[in-house]
C-alpha positions, 0 to 999 in steps of 0.5 A: 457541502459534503458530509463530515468524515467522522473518524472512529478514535477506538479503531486504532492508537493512530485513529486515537490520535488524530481525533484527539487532535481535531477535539482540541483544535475544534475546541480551541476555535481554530480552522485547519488552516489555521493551526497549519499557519507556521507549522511547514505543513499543508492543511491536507496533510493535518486532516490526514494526520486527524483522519488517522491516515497520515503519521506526525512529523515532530516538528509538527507535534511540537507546532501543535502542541505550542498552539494548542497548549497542549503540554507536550500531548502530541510530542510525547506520544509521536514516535508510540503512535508511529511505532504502532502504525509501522508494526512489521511495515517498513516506515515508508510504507506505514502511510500507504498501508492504511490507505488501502483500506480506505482506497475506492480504486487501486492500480498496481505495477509489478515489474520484480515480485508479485504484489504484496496484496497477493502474496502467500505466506511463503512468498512473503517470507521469502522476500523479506529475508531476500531483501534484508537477510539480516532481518532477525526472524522474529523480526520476518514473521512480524512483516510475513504477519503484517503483509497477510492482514493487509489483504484483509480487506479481500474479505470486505464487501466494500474491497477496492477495485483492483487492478493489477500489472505484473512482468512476465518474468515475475511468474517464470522465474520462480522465487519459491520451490515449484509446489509453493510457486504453485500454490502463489500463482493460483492465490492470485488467480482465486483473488483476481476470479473472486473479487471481480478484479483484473491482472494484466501480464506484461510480456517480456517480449515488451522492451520499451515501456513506461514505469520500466524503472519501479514499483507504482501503485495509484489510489483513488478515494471516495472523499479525497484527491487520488495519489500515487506511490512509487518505491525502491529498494528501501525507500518509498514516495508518497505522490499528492502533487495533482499535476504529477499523479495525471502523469504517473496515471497517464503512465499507467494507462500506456502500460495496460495498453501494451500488456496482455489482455485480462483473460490472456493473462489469468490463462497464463498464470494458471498454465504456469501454475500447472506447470510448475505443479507437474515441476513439484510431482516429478520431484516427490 
């Protein structure tokens, strides 16, 4: 038997939350499947919610809180613990975001903008009022915050393996003035060159390809089933399917088959890097 994944409740309101949930159930005698009977949910997703990882539906909170006899506990607090998982992330995306800090491996495609794992401050910027320009600015400096700590976890020593896919068009056509695409495309080469990591560019002489129609990111986990997210312009999917996240893996895999090898691809960042630095110095 595995060893009891124990869940730290001071790391955070979510974290909190989820440990007082398993508490009382524990408590109540009841197993996972037992409080999920009747409450419309998986047990994966309830161990998730206890772990922290996963955000209460309140449907969910209101099942919970009826079985536990809880006074309303987990409904009252739904939407605070909520807000505190999504501060300056888009609530779609709340979830994925805590999961990379526990991921063991991760996968990225690329196909329209760098990686929000290897995004400058300046890039950052510029995407948020690109995608939303009616975003409040404090409301961009919010998401610019939360996109920076994200990365975070290069500073670990436990980081996830990292595996990156980025189109070639990301690096050509740039979104910032030459001396901060610059300064970009060199934080991805020094992340990729610290962290034992790999990127990958995708030609733009490559046509025909899997995933041609969004963003992809697939995760494994040290003690949990891996899963895939893909996302659109103002939505997102989390994928646990098994079946379904082999396809989207499979899908992966022809894609790095057709881009450009690792080192290939790092000389190629770092030459559109100079070329966009020599761009800046013609312009002073």
């Amino acid at each position: 038997m595995p060893p009891r994944k124990e869940t730290d409740p001071s790391a955070s309101l979510p974290c909190f939350y989820g440990a007082e949930l398993r508490y009382l159930r524990e408590n109540a005698g009841l197993t996972l499947e037992q409080l999920a009977e009747g409450g419309f949910c998986g047990i994966s997703l309830l161990s998730k919610i206890e772990h922290g990882e996963r955000r209460m539906p309140l449907d969910l909170a209101i099942h919970c809180d009826k079985v536990l006899e809880t006074n309303g506990f987990f409904e009252r607090h739904c939407e605070t613990v909520a807000k505190a998982r999504k501060s300056g992330i888009a609530e779609y995306f709340a979830d994925v975001a805590e999961m990379e800090q526990r991921a063991a491996t991760m996968e990225d495609w690329a196909p329209t903008l760098i990686p929000g794992l290897l995004q400058t401050e300046d890039y950052a910027r510029k995407v948020a009022r690109t995608e939303k320009p009616w975003l409040r600015p404090e409301e961009v400096e919010d998401r610019v915050r939360a996109r920076v700590a994200r990365a975070d976890f290069w500073k670990r020593d436990d980081y996830p393996y990292y595996w990156g896919i980025l189109h070639e068009s990301i690096i050509r056509k740039s979104l910032l003035p030459p001396e901060q695409m610059a300064k970009q495309l060199e934080r991805i080469v020094e992340v990729i060159r610290s962290t034992q990591s790999v990127v990958q560019i995708l030609p733009e002489t490559a046509a025909s390809t899997p995933l041609m129609l969004g963003v992809m990111k697939v995760m494994t986990f040290p003690d949990a089933p891996p899963l895939a997210y893909t996302e659109n312009v103002h939505s997102g999917q989390v994928i646990d399917f098994p079946p379904l996240v082999t396809e989207y893996r499979k899908s992966y895999d022809l894609l790095r088959a057709a881009a450009l090898p690792p080192e290939a691809s790092l000389a190629m960042i770092e030459e559109a890097a100079r070329g966009y630095r020599n761009e800046a110095q013609q312009e002073d």
